[in-house]
C-alpha positions in Angstrom: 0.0 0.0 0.0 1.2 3.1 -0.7 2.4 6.4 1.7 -0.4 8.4 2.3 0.4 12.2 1.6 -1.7 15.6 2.3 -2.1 15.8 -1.9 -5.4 17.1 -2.6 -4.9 17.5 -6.5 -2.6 14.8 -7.6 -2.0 14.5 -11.4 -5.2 13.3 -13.6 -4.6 9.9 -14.3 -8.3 8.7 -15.7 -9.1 9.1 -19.9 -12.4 8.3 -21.6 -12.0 4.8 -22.0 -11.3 4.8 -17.8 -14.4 6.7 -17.6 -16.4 5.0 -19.9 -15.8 2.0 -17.8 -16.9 3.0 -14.9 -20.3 4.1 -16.3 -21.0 0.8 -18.6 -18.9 -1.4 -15.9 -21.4 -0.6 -13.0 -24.7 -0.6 -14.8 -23.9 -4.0 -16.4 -23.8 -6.2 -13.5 -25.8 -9.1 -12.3 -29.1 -8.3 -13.3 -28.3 -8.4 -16.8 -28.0 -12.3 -16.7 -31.3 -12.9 -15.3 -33.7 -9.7 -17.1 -34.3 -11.9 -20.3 -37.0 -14.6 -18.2 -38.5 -11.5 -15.8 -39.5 -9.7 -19.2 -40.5 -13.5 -20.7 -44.2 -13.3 -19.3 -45.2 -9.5 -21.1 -43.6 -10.8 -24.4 -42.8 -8.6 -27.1 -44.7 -5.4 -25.6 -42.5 -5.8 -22.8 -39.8 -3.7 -24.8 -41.6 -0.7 -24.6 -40.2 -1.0 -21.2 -36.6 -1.2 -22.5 -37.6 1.7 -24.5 -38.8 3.7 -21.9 -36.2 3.0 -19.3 -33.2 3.7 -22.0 -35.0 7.3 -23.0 -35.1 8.2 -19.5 -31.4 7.1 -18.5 -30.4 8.8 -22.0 -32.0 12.3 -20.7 -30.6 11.8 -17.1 -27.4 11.4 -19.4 -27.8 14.8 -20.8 -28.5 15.9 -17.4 -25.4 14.9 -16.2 -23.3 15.6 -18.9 -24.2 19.4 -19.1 -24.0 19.7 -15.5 -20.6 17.9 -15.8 -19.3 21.0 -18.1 -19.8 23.3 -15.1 -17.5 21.5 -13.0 -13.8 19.6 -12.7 -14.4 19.0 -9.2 -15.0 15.5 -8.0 -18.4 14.4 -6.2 -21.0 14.7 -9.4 -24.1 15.0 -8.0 -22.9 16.3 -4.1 -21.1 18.7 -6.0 -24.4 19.7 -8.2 -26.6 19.8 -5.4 -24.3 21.5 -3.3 -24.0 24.3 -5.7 -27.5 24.8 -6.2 -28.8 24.7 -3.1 -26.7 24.6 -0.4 -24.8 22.9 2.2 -27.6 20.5 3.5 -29.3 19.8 0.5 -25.5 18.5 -0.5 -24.7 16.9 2.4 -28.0 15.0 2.7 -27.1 14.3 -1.4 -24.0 12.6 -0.7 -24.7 11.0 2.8 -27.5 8.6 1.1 -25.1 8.0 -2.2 -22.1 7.4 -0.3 -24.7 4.8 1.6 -25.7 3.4 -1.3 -22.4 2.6 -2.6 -21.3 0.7 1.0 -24.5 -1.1 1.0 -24.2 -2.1 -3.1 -20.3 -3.3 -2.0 -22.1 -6.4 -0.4 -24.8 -6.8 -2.4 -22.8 -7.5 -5.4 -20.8 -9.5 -3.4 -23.3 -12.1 -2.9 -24.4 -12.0 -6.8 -20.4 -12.9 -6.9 -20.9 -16.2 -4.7 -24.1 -17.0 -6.7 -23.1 -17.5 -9.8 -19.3 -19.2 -8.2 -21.9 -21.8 -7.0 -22.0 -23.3 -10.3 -18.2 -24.6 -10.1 -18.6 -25.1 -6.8 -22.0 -26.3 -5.9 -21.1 -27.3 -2.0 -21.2 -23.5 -1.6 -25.1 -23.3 -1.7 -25.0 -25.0 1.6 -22.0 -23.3 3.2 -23.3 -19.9 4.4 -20.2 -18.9 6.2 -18.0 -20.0 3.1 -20.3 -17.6 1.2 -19.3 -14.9 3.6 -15.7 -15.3 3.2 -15.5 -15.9 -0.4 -17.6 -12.5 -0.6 -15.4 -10.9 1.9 -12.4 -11.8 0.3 -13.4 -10.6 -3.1 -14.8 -7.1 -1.7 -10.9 -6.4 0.1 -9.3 -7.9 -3.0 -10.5 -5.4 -5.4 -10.4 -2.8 -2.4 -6.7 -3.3 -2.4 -6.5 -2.4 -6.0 -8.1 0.7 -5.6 -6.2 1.7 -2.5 -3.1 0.9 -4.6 -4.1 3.5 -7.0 -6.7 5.8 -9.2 -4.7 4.4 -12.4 -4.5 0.3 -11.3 -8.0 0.7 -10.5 -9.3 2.3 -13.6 -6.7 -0.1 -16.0 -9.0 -3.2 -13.8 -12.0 -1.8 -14.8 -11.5 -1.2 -18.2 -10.2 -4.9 -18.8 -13.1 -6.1 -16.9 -15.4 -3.9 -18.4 -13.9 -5.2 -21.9 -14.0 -8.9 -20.3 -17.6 -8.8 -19.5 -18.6 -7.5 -22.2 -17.7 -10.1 -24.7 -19.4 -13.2 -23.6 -22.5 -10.7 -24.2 -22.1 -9.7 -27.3 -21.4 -13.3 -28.6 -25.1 -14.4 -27.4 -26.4 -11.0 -29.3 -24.0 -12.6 -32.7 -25.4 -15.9 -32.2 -28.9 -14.6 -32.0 -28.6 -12.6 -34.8 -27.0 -15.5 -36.7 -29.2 -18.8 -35.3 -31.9 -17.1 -33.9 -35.4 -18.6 -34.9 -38.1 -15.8 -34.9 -40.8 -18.5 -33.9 -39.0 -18.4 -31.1 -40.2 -15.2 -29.8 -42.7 -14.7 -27.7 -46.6 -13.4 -28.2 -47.1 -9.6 -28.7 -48.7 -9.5 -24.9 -49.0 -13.1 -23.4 -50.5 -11.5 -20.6 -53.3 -9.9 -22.2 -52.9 -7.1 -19.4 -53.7 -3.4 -20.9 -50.8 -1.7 -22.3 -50.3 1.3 -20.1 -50.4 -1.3 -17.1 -47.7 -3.5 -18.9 -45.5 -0.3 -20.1 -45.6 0.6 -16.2 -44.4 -3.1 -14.6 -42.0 -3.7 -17.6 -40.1 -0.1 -16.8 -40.4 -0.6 -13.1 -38.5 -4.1 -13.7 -35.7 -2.6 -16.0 -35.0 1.0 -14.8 -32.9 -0.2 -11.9 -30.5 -1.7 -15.3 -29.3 1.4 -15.4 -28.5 2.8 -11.8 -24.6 4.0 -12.1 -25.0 6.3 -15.2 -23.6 9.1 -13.4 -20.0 7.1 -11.9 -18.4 8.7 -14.5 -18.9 12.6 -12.7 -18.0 11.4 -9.2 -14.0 11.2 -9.9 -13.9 14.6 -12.2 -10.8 15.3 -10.0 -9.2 13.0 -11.3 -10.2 12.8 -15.3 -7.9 14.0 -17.7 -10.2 17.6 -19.6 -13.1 16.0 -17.3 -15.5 19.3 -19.2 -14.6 17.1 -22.6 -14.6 13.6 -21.3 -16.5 13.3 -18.6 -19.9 14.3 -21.0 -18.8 12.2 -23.9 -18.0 9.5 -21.5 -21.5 9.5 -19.8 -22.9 9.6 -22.8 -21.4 6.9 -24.3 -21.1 4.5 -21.7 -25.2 4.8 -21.0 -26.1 4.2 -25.1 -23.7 1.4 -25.1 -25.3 -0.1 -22.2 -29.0 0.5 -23.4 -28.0 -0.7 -26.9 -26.1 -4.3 -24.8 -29.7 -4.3 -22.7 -32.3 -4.0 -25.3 -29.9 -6.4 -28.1 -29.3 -8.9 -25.9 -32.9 -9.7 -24.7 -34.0 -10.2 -28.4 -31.4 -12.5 -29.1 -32.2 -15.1 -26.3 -36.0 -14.5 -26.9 -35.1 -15.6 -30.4 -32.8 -18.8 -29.3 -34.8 -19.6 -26.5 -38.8 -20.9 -27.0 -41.0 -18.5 -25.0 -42.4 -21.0 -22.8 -38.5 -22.4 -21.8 -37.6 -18.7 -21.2 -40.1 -17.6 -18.4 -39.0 -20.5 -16.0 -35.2 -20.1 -17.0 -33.2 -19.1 -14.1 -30.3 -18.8 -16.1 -31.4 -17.4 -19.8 -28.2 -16.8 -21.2 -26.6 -20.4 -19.9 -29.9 -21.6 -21.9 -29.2 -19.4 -24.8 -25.5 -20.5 -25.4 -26.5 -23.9 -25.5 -26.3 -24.3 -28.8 -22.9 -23.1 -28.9 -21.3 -26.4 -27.7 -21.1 -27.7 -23.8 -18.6 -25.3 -23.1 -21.0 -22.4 -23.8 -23.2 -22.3 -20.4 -19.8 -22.2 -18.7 -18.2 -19.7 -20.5 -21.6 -17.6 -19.5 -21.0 -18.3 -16.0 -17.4 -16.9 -16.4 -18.7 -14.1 -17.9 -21.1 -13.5 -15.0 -18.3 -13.8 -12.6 -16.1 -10.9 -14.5 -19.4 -8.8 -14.7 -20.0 -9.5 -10.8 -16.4 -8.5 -10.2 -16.2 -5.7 -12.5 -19.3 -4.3 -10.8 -17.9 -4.2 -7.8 -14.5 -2.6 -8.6 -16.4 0.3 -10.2 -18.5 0.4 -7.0 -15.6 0.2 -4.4 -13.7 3.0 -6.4 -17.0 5.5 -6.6 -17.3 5.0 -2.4 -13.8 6.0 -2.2 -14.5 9.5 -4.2 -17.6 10.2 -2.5 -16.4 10.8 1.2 -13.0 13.0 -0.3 -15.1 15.5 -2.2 -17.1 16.4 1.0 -14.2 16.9 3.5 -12.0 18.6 0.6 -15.5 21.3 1.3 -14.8 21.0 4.9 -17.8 19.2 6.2 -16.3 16.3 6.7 -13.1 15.7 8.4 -9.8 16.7 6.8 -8.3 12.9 6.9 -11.0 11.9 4.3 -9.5 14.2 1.7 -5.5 12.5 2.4 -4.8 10.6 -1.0 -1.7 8.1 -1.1 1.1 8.6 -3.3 -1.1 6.4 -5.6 -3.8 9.2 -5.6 -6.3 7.0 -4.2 -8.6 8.5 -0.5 -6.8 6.5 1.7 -9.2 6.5 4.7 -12.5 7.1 2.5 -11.7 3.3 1.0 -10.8 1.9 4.1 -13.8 2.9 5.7 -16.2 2.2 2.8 -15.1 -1.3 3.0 -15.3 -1.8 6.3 -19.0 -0.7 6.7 -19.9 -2.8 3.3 -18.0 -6.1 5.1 -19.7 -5.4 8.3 -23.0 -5.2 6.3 -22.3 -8.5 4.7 -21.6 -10.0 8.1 -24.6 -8.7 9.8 -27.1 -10.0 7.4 -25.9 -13.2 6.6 -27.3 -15.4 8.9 -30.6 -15.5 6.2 -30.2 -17.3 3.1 -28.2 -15.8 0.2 -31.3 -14.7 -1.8 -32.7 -13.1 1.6 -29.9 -11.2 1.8 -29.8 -9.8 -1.4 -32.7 -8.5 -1.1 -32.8 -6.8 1.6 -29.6 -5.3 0.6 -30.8 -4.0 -2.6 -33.7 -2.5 -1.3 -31.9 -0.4 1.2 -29.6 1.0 -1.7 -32.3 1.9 -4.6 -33.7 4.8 -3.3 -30.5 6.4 -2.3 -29.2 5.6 -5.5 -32.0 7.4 -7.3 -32.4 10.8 -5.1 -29.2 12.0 -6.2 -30.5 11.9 -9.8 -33.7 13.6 -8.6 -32.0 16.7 -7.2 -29.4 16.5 -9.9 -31.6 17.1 -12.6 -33.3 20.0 -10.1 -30.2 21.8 -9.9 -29.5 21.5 -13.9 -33.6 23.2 -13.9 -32.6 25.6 -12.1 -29.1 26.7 -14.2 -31.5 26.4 -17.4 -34.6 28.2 -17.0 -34.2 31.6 -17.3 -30.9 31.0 -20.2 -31.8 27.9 -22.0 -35.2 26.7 -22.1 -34.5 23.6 -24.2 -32.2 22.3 -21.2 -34.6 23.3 -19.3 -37.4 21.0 -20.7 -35.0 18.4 -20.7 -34.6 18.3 -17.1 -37.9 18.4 -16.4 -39.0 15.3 -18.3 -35.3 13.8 -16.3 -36.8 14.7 -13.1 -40.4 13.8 -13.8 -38.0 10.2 -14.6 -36.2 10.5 -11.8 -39.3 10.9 -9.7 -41.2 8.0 -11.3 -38.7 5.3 -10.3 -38.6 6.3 -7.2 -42.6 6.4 -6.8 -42.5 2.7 -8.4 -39.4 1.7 -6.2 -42.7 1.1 -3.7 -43.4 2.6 -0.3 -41.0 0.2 2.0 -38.1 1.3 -0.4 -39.2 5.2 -0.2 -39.6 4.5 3.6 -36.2 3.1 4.8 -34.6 5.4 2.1 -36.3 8.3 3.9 -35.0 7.0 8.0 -31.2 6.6 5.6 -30.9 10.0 4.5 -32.4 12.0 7.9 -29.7 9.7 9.6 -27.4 12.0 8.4 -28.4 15.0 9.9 -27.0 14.4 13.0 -23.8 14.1 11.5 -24.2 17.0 9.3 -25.0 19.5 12.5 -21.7 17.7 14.4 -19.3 18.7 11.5 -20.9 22.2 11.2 -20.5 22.8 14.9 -16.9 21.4 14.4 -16.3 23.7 11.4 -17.6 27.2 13.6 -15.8 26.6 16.5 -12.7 26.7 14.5 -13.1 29.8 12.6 -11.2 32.5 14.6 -12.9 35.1 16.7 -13.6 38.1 14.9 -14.0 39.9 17.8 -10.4 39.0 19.6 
């Protein structure tokens, strides 16, 4: 591990490709492996959910990306919010992001020992096994971002590369083997079309949660007003294009009936491919799993520096080594994911999971909310085109959240207020050591 050092601006060390990496390598994770048999029962119509989620994640993009141009400091939307309206409104911002990015550490963790199980079956029955494998991959990858912004950013673009490939040979072989009989009815489920448009967007919308990674570590991007945009941009048609072209092609090499009680689609889809195929799907799981999680443990690094580099959060948090990478912000961001894991594994692996991703969703979307309220507020009164465009991105925004269901909205209400204690703390810690005025 590297010597940590008081640098606060070290040398940018993170191009397009780094930051296109981040974006693409944390929305393509798990779920991607599993969305082709949830979206099975609405059949065809069910892309208008695809289509709906990807136009909303595309303006959130633009959102992002002009706000981006504002800005080379790290933090994304803590640094957005915080510059349009205030202290709090930031804090509160990054206190339920940073949050989010802890609790996801585990959660991705788990998807990690999930699909390992089908090398090593004995592990479905091993929970504390589960719990170290899971642990030991979380401090792995958290030592190759503590080693550096640069190792961490050359992992995730190999992974991101890695991951991506076993993907886009399903979407070849589908376009080359496919059967169109294959494909399921226009709407199986003879529900009305409004109601399906609704459930199929609730189910994919959360496909595209990390769209904004590539704002949090401006600090460290090389011409982040250039790259950080073009990056965001990029990375979320990529991934909506990966989405929307990979559920067609195992719809069209798996029968409709097979699909909707697949619990693994893709395994199923590569069949055809040989015996090796469903394997090398599984491997491809593991990188996406893993790449996930790298892009996640770097992100909760950033978040913690760019709020005590503003002072409201202690000075240690802002230390980098002489690798560039927060120090302390990693360090503690892993412990509080690990003792997460710990805490809740004494369920079963899928219980755990879940409970896990329902305490990160909301806290994940609010900062999108308020970031596409701050880019409203830049835009109405100089560029009303912008400004239309973050309206429909916060009427988006606003939707998932709504859909996300009450219990989510709930406990991602009690996460964010629990951060006003500590807000009030470092402000009281901040006044009390601004000199006296008066002698």
């Amino acid at each position: 591990m590297s010597h940590a050092t008081d640098e606060v601006t070290p040398p940018r060390r993170i191009g397009f490709w780094g930051a296109w990496s981040l974006t693409v390598g944390v929305m393509i994770g798990s779920g991607i492996f599993l969305l082709p048999s949830v979206m099975a029962p609405y059949g065809l119509m069910g892309f208008s959910g695809w289509i709906l989620t990807a136009a909303g994640s595309i303006l959130l993009a633009l959102v992002m990306s002009r706000l981006a141009l504002r800005t080379t400091r790290s933090g994304g939307p803590y640094v957005y919010a915080r510059e349009a309206f205030g202290d709090l409104p930031g804090f509160l911002v990054i206190w339920g992001y940073w949050a989010s990015y802890w609790i996801a550490i585990p959660t991705v963790a788990i998807a990690f020992v999930g699909y390992l199980a089908v090398f090593f079956p004995e592990l479905n029955q091993a929970p504390m096994a589960q719990a170290g494998v899971a642990l030991g991959l979380i401090w792995l990858l958290g030592l190759v971002s503590l080693r550096g912004v640069r190792e961490a950013s050359l992992v995730q673009i190999a992974m991101t590369v890695l991951k991506l490939l076993p993907i886009l040979a399903i979407i070849g072989f589908g376009a080359v083997a496919g059967r169109v009989e294959n494909l399921p009815e226009l709407n199986p489920s003879g529900t009305p079309f409004i109601s399906v448009l609704a459930t199929t967007a609730l189910l994919t919308m959360w496909a595209f949660s990390g769209l904004e990674c590539a704002t949090i570590p401006a600090g460290d991007v090389r011409d982040p007003q250039k790259t950080i945009p073009r990056a965001t941009m990029a990375g979320t048609i990529t991934v909506a294009i990966v989405y929307i072209a990979s559920t067609a092609a195992v719809m069209m090499l798996v029968p409709a009936a097979d699909l909707a009680d697949s619990t693994s689609p893709f395994a199923d889809a590569a069949a055809g491919l040989g015996p090796w195929a469903p394997k090398m799907i599984a491997v491809g799981a593991l990188i996406s799993t893993a790449g996930c999680l790298n892009g996640l443990i770097f992100i909760a690094g950033q978040l913690p520096m760019a709020v005590a580099i503003d002072k409201l959060a202690p000075k240690a948090f802002a230390k980098r080594n002489s690798g560039g990478a927060p120090q302390l912000s990693l360090l503690v961001s892993l412990i509080l994911g690990s003792a997460l894991l710990l805490a809740n594994f004494s369920g079963s692996l899928i219980d755990t999971f879940e409970f896990l991703l329902m305490m990160s969703t909301v806290t994940v979307l609010a900062p999108l909310l308020v970031s596409a309220l701050a880019e409203l507020r830049h835009s109405w009164a100089s560029a009303r085109s912008w400004a239309i465009i973050a309206i429909l991105a916060t009427l988006y925004a606003a939707f998932a959240i709504y859909g996300s269901g009450l219990d989510v909205m709930f406990w991602g209400m009690v996460l964010l207020l629990a951060g006003l204690p500590v807000y009030v703390l470092g402000r009281q810690r901040k006044a009390a050591k601004k000199p006296d005025p008066t002698g």
